[in-house]
N, C-alpha and C positions, 0 to 999 in steps of 0.2 A: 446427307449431313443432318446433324441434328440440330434442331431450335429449340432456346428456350421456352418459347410460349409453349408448347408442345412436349417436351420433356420432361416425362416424368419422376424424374433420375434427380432431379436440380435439386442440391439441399440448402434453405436458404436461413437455417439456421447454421451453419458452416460459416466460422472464423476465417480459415485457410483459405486462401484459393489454388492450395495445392492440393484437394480433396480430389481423388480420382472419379467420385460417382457419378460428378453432372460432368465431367470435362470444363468446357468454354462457360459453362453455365454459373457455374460457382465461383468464378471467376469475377464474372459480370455480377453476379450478387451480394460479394465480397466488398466489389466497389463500391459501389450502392451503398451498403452497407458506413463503410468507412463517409463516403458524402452527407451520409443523415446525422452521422456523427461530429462530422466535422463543425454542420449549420450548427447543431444543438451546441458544440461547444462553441464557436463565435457567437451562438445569440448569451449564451450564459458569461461568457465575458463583458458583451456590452449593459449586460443588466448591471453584472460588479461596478463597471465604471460608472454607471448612471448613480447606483447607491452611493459606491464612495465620493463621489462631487457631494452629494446632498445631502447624507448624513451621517460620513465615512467616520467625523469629531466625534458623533455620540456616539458609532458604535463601537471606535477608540475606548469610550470609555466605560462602554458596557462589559465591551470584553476583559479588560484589563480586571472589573469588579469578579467578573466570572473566574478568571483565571486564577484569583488571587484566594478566590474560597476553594478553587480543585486544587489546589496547592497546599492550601490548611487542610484538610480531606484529608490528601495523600498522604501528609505530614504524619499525624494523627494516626492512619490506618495504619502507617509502619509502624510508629512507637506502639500500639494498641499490638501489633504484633508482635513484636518482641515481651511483651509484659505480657502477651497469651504463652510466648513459649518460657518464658522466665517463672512464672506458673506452677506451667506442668512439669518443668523440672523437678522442684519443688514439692507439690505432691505426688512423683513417682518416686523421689525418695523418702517420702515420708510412709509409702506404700510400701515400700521395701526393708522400712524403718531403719534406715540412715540416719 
């Protein structure tokens, strides 16, 4: 029977653990996998919670400033786009002499 420590088949870059190469192994690496993932998202949650207690208002209100200039941006970039293609209509009939 085979072991991991010893196996040289185990691929522990492998999402699946239904990967046929390592058998049992990829399995066991998979989980692994998922448990590292797991910590890294519970510690990255309580970091959120820690920010939003202490300065979740300001960044209310940083964001809301941010949001509010991609918004004017996007605005903008459309009408700019349409006046690019309102344009070229424009001088392709003029090209054609229309």
């Amino acid at each position: 029977m085979s072991d991991c420590k010893t196996n040289t088949h185990c691929d522990t870059t492998s999402t699946s653990p239904h990967n046929k190469k390592g058998g049992g192994c990829d399995a066991i690496r998979h989980m692994e996998k998922l448990a590292n993932q797991a910590w890294d998202e519970l510690f990255k949650e309580k970091v959120k919670k820690h920010y939003e207690e202490n300065i979740g208002k300001k960044m209310d209100e940083n964001a809301e400033i941010v949001a509010e200039q991609a918004i004017h941006i996007w605005k903008n970039k459309m009408a700019n786009r349409e006046a690019k293609k309102e344009y070229e209509h424009k001088l392709f009939a003029a090209m054609k002499g229309e």
